[in-house]
N, C-alpha and C positions, 0 to 999 in steps of 0.2 A: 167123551172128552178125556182127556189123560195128559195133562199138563207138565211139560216136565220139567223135576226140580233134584236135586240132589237130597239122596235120603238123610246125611250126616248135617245139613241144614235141618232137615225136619227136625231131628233130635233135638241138637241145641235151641231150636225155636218152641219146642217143643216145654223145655228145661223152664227158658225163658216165660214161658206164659205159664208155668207154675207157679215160678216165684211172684208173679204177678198179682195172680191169682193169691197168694198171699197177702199181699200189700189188699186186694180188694179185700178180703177179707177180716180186715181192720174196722172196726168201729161198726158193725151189721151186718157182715158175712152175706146172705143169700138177700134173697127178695125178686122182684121182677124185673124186664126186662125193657120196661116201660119207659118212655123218655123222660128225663128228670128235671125236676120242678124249676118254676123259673127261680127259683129261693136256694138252686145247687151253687155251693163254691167250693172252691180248692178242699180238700182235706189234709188234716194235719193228720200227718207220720209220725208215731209215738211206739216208743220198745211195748208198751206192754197191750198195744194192737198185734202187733208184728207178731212177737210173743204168742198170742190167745191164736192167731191162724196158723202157728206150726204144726199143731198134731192132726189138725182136720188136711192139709197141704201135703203130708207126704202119708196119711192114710190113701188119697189119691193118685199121687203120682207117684211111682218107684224112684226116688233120687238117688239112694245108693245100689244102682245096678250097672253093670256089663251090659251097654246095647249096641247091637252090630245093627250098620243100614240095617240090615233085611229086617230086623224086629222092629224096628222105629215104628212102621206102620201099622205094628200090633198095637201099640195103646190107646186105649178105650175110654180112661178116667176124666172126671169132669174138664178139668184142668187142659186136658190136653186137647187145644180148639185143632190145632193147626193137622193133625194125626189124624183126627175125623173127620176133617172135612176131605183130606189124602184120602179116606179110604170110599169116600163116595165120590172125589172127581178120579181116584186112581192114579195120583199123586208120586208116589213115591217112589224109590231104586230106578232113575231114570237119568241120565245124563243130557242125551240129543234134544235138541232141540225142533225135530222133525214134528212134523203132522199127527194128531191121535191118529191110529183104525179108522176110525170109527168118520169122521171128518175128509178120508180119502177116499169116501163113498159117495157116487151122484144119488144113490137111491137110499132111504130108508133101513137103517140095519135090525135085520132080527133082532128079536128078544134073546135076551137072555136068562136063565133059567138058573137057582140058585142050587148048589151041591145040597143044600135038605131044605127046598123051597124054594117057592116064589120069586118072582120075574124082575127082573132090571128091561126096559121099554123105553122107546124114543116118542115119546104122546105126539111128540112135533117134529117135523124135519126138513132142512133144506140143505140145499149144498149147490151153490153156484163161484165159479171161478174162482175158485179156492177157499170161498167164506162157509161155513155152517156156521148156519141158526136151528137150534133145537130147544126143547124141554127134553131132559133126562129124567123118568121115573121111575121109583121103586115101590116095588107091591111085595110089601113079604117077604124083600128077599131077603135070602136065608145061608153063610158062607159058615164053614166048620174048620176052626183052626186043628190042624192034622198031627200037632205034638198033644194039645192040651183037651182036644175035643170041644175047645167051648164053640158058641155056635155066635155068629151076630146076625142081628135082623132089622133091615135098614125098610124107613118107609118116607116117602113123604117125593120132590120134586126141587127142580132148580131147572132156569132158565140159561142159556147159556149162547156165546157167540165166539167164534173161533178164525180168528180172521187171517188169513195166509194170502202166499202166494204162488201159483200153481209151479213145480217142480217135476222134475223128470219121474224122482217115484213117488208124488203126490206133493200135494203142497205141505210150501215150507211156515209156519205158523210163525206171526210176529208179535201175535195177542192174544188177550182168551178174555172175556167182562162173562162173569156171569153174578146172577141173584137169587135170593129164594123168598120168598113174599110169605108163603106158607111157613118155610122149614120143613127140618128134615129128621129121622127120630132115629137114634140106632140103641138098641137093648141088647146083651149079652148074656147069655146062659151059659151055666155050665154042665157038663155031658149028662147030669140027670134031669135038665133042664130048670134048673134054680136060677131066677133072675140075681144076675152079679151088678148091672148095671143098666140106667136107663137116661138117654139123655135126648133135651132135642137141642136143635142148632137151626139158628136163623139170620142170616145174614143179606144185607143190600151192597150192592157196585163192587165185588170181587171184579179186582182187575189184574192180570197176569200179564206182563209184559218182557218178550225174550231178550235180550242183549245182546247175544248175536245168534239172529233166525237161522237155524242149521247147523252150527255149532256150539261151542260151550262159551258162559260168560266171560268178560275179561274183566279186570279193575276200570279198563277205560270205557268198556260196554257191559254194565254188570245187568244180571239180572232182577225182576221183582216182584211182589206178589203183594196184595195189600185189599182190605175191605174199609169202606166207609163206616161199617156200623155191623159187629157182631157181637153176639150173644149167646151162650151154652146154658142149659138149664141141666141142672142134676134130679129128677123126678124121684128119687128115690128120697131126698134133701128139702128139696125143691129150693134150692139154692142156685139161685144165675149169676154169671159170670160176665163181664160186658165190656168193649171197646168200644173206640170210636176214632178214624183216623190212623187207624194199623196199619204200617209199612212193614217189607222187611227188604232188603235190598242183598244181594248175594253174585257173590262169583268164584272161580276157581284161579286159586295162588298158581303162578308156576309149578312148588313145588309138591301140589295136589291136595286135596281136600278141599275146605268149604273156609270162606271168610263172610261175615255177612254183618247187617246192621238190623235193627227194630227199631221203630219207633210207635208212639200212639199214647190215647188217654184210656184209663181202666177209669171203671165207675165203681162207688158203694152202692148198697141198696137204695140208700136215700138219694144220690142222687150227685151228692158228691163226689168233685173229680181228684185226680192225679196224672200225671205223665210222667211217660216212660221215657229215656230217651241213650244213644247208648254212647257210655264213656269210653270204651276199648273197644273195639270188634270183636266177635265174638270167631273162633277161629278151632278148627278143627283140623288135623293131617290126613294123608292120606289112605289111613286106617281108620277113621273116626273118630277119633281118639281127642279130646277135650284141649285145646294148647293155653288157651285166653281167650277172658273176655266181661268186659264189665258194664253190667245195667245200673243208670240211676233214675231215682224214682224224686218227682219232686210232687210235696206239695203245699198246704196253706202256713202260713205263715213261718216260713223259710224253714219248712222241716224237709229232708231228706232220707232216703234209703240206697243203698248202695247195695246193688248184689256184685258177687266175684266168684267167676266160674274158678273151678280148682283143676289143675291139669290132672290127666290122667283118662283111664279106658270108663272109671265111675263117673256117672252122672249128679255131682255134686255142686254147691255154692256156699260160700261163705259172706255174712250180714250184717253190716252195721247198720243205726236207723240216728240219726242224729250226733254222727261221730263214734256213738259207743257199740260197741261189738255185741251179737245178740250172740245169747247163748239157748242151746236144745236147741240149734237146729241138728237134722240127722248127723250122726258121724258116720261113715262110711270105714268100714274095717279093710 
């Protein structure tokens, strides 16, 4: 499957579920993954939660860096759901909205065999009048970033349905649902094989849906991508991160780049919620390059957070949590 989405959305969604990831990490930081108590309510948003999840927040996710598409889909760190689950459906640097490979096949596609390891495999497969139904698995397998040498190694499965309609050079895709009952597990080494990171990821009713099947989204057919119910665990931490209700909706401006929307609720460990939901759009040009865009975060008893992307090629935001401005978030040189 290889769903396709604009890389310069990944980024900023990317951004987006850091800061989130923040805001979770107020008042309990990690914990499980577990569905939360019937005793869960709203959480209140306070500076000196906010505050306590900045140094663990961008030990994770690089905010003050230069990232072009083609890196987006290098990030690995807790924080970043939306970049890992890219780099196991094959997500990202994609424009068309055309058919995967792999989906324009009536039969069964080989394996594949990882550059230092172990197999990417179809366990299941169909493909009738333009629909595949498959399970996609990974055993070990094993991919070597070619600047840095590090290695990842992705394990685990996902269910998956690719619904099209047959076209001259294959069907043209208008949907994709998939889920992972299991989850899926990706570790990162570095070239003398020291584990950097270990995560798993599990998610129900990822639903992908094209805006316009065969070419690119518009504002009046945009595109979108959204799970009912996901969750990252950091195994090294063992810190989970969790949604429920994640949208993100996206299309391409006239004048090129990415404009798009989020929405959804983040969990604390306990069990307590918040929503996200988005004040600005979040807007990117045709270089990738950051224009606008503003997240707010609500939660119990009329507290709020406000993220505010900062233009520019860095990946940064700026934070209020109840009107007043936080301070030590990163500054970006």
């Amino acid at each position: 499957m290889n769903i396709r989405t604009n890389a310069s959305a990944l980024v900023l969604s990317a951004v987006g579920l850091a800061v989130t990831a923040l805001v979770v990490s107020c008042g309990g930081g990690g914990g499980s993954s577990t569905d939360p108590p019937a005793s869960a309510k709203a959480a209140t948003l306070d500076m000196a939660g906010v505050t306590a999840g900045i140094a663990e927040i961008s030990a994770v996710f690089p905010i003050c860096s230069t990232v072009s598409p083609r890196a987006a889909a290098q990030y690995r760190p807790a924080a970043v759901k939306a970049a890992l689950l890219a780099r196991a459906m094959e997500l990202p640097q994609a424009r068309r909205a055309a058919s995967p490979r792999a989906s324009r096949q009536a039969t069964q596609p080989a394996d594949t065999l990882g550059s230092c390891g172990g197999r990417m495999t179809y366990s299941a497969y169909s493909h009738v009048n333009g629909v595949t139904t498959a399970t996609r698995a990974f055993e070990n397998y094993c991919t070597t970033d070619s600047s840095s040498g590090e290695q990842q190694i992705i394990n685990g499965s996902f269910d998956f349905v690719d619904t099209g309609t047959p076209g001259a050079s294959g069907p043209i895709t208008s949907k994709v649902t998939a889920s992972s009952a299991a989850g899926l597990t990706f570790v990162t080494k570095d070239s003398t094989g020291k584990v950097l990171t270990s995560q798993g990821i599990g998610f129900t009713n990822f639903l992908y849906t094209v805006g316009v099947p065969g070419g690119n989204p518009t504002q009046a057919q945009p595109s979108s991508f959204g799970f009912d119910e996901f969750s990252i665990t950091d195994k090294l931490t063992n810190k989970t991160y969790r949604e429920s209700g994640y949208k993100v909706t996206f299309f391409e401006p006239a004048a090129g780049g990415q404009q798009y929307t989020m929405s959804g609720r983040g969990y604390r460990s306990n069990g307590d919620y918040f929503d996200v939901s988005t004040q600005t759009p979040m807007l990117t040009d045709a270089s990738g390059n950051t224009v606008s865009g503003t997240l707010v975060f609500t939660g119990g008893n009329g507290s709020t957070a406000i993220a505010t992307f900062v233009p520019g090629a860095m990946n940064q935001a700026t934070m209020t949590v109840n009107g007043a401005p936080v301070t030590g978030m990163p500054a970006c040189k």
